[in-house]
Every structure is written in C-alpha cells, then in structure tokens.
C-alpha positions in Angstrom: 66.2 118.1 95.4 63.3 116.0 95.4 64.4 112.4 95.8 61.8 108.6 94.9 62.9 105.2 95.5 61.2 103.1 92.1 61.4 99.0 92.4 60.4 97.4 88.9 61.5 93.9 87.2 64.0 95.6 85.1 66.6 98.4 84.9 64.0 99.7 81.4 60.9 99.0 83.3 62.4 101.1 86.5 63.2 104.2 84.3 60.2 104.3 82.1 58.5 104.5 85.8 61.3 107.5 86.2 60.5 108.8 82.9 56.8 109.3 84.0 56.8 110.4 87.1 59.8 112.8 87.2 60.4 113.7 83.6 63.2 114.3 81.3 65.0 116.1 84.1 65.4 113.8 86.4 68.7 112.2 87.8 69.4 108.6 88.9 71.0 108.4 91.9 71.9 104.6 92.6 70.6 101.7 91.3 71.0 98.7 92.7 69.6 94.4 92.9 67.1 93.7 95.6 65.9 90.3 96.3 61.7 90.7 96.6 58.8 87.8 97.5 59.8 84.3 98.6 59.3 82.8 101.9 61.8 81.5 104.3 64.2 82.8 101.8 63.0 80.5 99.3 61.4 81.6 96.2 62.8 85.0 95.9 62.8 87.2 92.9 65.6 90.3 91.9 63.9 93.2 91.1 65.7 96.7 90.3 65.7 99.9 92.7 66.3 103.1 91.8 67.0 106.1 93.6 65.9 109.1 91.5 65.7 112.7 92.0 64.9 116.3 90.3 66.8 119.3 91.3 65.4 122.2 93.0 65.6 124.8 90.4 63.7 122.3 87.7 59.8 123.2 87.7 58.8 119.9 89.4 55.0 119.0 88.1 54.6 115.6 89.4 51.9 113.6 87.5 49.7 110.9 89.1 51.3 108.7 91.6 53.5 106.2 90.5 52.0 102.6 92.2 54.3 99.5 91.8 52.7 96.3 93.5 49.5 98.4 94.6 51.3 100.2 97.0 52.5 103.9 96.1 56.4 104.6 95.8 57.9 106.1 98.7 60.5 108.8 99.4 62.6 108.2 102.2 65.8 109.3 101.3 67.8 112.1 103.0 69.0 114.8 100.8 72.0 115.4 102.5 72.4 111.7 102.5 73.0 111.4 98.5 74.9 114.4 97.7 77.5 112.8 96.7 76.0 110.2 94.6 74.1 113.1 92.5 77.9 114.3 91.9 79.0 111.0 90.9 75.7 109.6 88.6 74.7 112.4 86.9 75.7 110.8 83.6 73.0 108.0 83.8 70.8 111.0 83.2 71.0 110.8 79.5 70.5 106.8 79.8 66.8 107.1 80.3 66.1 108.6 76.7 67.6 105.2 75.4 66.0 102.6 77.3 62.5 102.6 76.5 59.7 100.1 75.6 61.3 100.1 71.6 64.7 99.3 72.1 66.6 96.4 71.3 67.8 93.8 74.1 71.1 94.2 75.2 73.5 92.3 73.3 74.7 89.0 75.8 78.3 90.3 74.8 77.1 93.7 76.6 75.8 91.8 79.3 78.9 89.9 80.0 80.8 93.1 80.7 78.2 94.8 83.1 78.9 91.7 85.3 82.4 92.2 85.1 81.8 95.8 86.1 79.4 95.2 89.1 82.0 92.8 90.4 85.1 95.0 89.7 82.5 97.6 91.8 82.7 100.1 89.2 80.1 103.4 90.6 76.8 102.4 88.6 76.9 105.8 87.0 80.3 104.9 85.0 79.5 101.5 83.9 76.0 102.5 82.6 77.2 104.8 80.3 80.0 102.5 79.5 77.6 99.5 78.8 75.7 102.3 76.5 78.1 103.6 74.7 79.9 99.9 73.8 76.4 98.3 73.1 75.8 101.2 69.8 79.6 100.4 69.1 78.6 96.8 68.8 75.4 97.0 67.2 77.4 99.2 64.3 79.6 96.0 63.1 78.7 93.2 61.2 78.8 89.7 63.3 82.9 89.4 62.3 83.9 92.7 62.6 82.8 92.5 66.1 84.6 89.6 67.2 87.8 91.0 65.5 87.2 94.5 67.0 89.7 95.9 69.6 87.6 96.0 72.9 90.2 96.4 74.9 91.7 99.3 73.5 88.3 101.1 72.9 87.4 100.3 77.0 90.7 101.4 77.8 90.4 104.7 75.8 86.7 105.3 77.1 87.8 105.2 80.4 91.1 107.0 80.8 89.5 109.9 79.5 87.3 110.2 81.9 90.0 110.4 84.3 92.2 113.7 85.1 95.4 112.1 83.5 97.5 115.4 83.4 98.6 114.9 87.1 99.2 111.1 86.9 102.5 110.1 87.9 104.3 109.7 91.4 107.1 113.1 93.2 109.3 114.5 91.3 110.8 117.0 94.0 108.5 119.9 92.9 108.6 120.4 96.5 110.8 119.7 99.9 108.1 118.3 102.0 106.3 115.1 101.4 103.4 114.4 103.8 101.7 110.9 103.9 98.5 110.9 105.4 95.2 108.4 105.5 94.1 105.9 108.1 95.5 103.8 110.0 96.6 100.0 108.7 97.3 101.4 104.7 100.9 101.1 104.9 101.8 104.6 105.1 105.4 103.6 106.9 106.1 101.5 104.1 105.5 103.3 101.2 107.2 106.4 102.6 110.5 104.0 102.9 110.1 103.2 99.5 109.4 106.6 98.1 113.1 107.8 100.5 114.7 104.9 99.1 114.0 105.6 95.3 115.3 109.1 96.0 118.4 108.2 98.0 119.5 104.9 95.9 118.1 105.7 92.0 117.9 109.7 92.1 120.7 110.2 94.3 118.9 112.9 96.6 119.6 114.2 100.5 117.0 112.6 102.2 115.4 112.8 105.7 112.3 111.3 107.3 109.9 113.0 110.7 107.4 110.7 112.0 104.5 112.6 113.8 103.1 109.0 114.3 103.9 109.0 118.5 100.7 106.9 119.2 102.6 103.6 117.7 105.5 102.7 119.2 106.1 100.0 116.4 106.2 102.7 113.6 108.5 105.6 114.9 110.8 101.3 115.8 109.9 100.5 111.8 110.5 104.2 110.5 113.9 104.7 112.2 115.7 100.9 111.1 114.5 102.0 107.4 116.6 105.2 108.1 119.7 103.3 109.3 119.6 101.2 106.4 119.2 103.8 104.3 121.8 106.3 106.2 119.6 108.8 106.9 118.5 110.5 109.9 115.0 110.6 111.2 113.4 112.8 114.0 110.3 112.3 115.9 108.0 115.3 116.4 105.3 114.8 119.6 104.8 118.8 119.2 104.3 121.4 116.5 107.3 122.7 117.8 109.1 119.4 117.8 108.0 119.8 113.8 109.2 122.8 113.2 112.6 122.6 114.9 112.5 118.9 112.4 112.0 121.4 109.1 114.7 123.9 109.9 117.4 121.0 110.6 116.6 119.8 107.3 116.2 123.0 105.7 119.5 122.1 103.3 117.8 118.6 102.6 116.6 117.8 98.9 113.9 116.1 100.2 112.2 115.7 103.3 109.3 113.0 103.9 106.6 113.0 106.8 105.1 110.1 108.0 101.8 111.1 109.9 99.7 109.0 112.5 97.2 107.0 111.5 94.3 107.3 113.5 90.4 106.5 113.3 89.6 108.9 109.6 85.6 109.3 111.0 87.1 110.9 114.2 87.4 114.9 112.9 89.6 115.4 115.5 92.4 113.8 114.2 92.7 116.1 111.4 92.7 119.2 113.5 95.6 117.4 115.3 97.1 116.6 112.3 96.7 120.3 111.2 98.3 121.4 114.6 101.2 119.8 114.5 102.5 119.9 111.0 102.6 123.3 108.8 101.0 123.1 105.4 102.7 125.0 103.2 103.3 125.9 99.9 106.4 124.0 99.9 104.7 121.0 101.0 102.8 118.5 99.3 100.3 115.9 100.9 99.8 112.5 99.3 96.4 110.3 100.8 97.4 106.8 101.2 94.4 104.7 100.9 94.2 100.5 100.8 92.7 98.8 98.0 91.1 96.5 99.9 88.8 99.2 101.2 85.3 99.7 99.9 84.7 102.6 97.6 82.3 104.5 100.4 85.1 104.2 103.5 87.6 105.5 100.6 85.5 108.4 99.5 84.5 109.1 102.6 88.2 109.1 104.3 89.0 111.5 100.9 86.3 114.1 102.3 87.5 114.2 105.6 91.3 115.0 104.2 90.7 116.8 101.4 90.9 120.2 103.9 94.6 119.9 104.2 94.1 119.5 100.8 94.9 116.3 98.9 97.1 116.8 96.3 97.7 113.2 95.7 96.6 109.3 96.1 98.5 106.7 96.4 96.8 103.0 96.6 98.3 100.4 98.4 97.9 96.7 98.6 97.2 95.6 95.1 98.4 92.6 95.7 95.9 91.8 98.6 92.9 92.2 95.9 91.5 91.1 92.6 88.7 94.2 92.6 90.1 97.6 91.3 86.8 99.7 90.3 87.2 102.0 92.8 90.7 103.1 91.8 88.8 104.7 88.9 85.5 105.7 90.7 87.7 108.0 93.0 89.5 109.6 89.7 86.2 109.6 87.5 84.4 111.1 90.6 86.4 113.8 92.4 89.2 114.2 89.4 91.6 112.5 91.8 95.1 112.5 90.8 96.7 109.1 91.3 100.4 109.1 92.2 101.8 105.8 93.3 100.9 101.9 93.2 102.0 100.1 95.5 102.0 95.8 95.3 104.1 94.5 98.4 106.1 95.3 101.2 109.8 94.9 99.0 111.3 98.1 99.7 111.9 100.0 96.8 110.5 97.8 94.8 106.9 97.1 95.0 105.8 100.5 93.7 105.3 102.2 90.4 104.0 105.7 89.4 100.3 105.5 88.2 99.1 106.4 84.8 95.8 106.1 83.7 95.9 103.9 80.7 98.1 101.5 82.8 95.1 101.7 85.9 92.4 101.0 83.3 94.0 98.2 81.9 94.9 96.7 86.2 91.3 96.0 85.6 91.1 94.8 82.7 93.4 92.3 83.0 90.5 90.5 85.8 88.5 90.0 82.7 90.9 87.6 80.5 91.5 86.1 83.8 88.0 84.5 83.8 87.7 84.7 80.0 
C-alpha cells in the first residue's frame, strides 16, 4: 500500500486534497487535530491531518504533486505500521464522495455529537460514518420533527449492528474450563471470584478455582480466602504438570475456573509460558480481561498478542473507574469481539453483568445527557 500524510484547514479541504491526488480508491487511515503556526505556543492554529493510502492491487497513477503551504506532502508512514488502522477505517472510504466543495455545512446538532464522539474516543472510522449517516437523517425532517425524533434509539440501533451481537452475553457452562487471561492490574482475581460465586451461590454448580499466577504472592493469598468463603477448594499449579494433575482432581467438577498470571502483555514470552503450562482445549474456554481505563491502542494491542490462544471472550473491568467507553465498541466494531462480562466494582458477586450490545451502546450514551 502506498501511504500520504495531507494537512489542510478542514476535514473537506483535506479530502478533496485526497480526492486528487489518490483517487476514488483511496482509504483514510487516521485523521486527527494538529496545532500548526504560532510562536512560543501562542497564536496557534488546528489544522486537519490525514493519513491516506491506496492498496497495492489498485492501478496507482498519481497526478501532479500535492503542495500544501509550498512545501510538497510527505510520506513517512510505515506500512506495517498502519495495518491495523486500514482494517479498522476502511468505511471513511465512501465519506470522501460526500464531502466536497458543494455540500452543505454540517448541521451544529451534527457537530455537537462528533465532540461527544472524539471525547468518548470512538476509532475516527466509526464516528465519521456515524456523523454521515445522522447528518442525511437530519437534513430529511422538517425543523420539529427533528427535535422530536428518537436520536437515541436511532444511535443505539446504528451502532449495535455494527457489533457481532450473537455471542454477547457472559458463561453458561458450555465448557468445564474457564481461563482468565490479560495483563497484569485488570482485576482478573476478582472477577474470576465473582464469576465462581454466581455459579456456586445463584446456579448452584461444583465449583473449583487453579491459580497459575505463582509470581504474586498476594493473589494465590486473595484467590484462596475467596475459596474458603465460598467452600471451595483451590490448587496452585507452578508446572504444566502441577496443571494437569489440578484438571484431573476436578475432572467430576461442573465448573472449573483458572486464574492466569498477569505479566507485562508486550513481553511475547509470557504467552508461550502461559501456553506451556495450561492445556488449551476444546473443553476450555479463554476470556481476555481488559481495564477500561486503558487506551484503545494498549487494548488492541494486548488483544493481538492473546488472540493465539485464541480469545474467545472479553470481559471489561473497571467501569466504574471511567466516564470514556468508546473503545468498548471500537474493539467489537473492529475485530468482531465478543463481549462477555461488565464488571463495575470489587463487590463480589455483585458488581458484574453479562454484556449486550444495545445495553453497551447505550453505557455511552448515557455520558451525553450527562452534559446535556
């Protein structure tokens, strides 16, 4: 792919610069605010700059260079480097046939929910559209029936199905084995007490926890008291063959959860230690526990490094740490993600609920009448 970086005073005046250069075949990117001009920080101006790019197998005829400010555009961008962002903004694509040099400004009640959007850090490539597709909704009422409209319900609709909503929903003891895994610091401990105390005290299930997590003292300490109080035993497994001894003592078990160490997620070689120790299965199922107060890159990138094992779930912790929950649907809208649990404080079993994705869209939405 051949990638260009365009700065112009607006979002239209970038991608008419797109338009020209690249063609109709061209795909944003990222876009994002830069501060240009000033001096001593004083004075400064936002312009817009866009990453944009034309695949491979497109016949690329460039035309005359693009020049912005005198000075020719640059590319300086990686290939490698944006893969993932070509994956996740392809739909802006189609954006560039509307905003041209005839079309109407966007309505200021458009504008007010791109803002909310940036700050909820909804992926550019989602909110876009989104902004698109609401601003010819709006401009199809009269003045009153615009105001009476159901925003709400149309945003909510618009953006749960864009997410894979089939899997939604937390374990249902499709399996035996319930692995947690993610970084350390996301509450992995917690959440698997909550999950073992859901099955033993609501759904009246055999329950049993193994902790592979022998680099922290405190959480094999913080695993095991959750097992006395529940009445359940727990083992510790330091070897694969600690693990597997673990599995066959449970083998008569309804359910059996595993609480995995938490180690640095860039570090490969924690999940070919991981892979060592426990045996993925078919009657195992792994759940990525991830921290809403993340950003959206550590989380994606923390989801590539796991995904081997593979992922067959997320669960997101900590929404009561946060007001920002754009990434919750960036992750779904971006990689199909199913979303198991929510969790919302450290009240064991009750600070959790099984995620669904009208219920998600509408976690962020809520931010909105909150400033309204």
């Amino acid at each position: 792919m051949k990638v260009k970086k365009y700065t112009a005073n607006s979002l239209p005046e970038a991608m008419k610069l797109v338009r020209a250069d690249l063609g109709s075949g061209a795909v944003i990117l990222n876009t994002r605010e830069v501060q240009a001009g000033g001096f001593l920080g004083f004075f400064t101006k936002k312009n817009i700059e866009i990453f944009a790019g034309l695949d491979q197998d497109i016949d690329y005829h460039p035309k005359k260079p693009v020049v912005i400010n005198n000075e020719p555009v640059q590319s300086s961008v990686k290939d490698e480097e944006l893969t993932q962002e070509i994956r996740q903004l392809k739909q802006m694509v189609h954006n560039m046939t509307i905003q041209n040099k005839d079309s109407e400004p966007i309505p200021e009640f458009a504008e007010e929910w791109r803002s909310f959007l940036q700050l909820q850090e909804l992926e550019p490539g989602i909110s876009e559209d989104l902004i698109i597709q609401l601003t010819n909704k709006y401009r199809s009422f009269g003045p009153n029936e615009a105001q009476e409209y159901d925003w709400n319900k149309w945003m909510t609709d618009w953006l749960s199905a864009r997410m894979k909503k089939s899997d939604f929903g937390g374990f249902h003891y499709e399996t035996k084995f319930l692995n947690l895994i993610g970084p350390t610091g996301v509450g992995k401990t917690t959440t698997i007490a909550k999950i073992g105390a859901k099955a033993v005290l609501k759904d009246g299930k055999k329950v049993a926890f193994i902790t592979t997590d022998t680099y922290r003292i405190a959480a094999i300490e913080q695993l095991k008291t959750y097992a006395e109080i529940l009445n359940i035993p727990c083992e510790v497994a330091y070897t694969a063959d600690d693990f597997k001894r673990a599995k066959e003592k449970f083998n008569d078990y309804d359910l059996v959860l595993v609480d995995s160490a938490g180690r640095n997620f860039l570090n490969r070689f924690y999940i070919e230690e991981l892979q060592r120790i426990v045996h993925f299965d078919k009657d195992m199922k792994n759940y990525l526990v991830l921290s809403l107060t993340s950003k959206y890159k550590d989380m994606e990138t923390i989801y590539s490094q796991f995904k081997s094992l593979p992922v067959h779930k997320v669960i997101f912790t900590k929404k009561d740490e946060t007001t920002t929950f754009g990434a919750v649907l960036n992750l779904s809208i971006n990689h199909g993600v199913p979303i198991g649990y929510i969790t919302n404080g450290q009240n064991v079993p009750d600070d959790m609920f099984e995620a669904d994705a009208e219920e998600l869209v509408q976690m962020l939405l809520k931010e909105k009448l909150k400033h309204d």
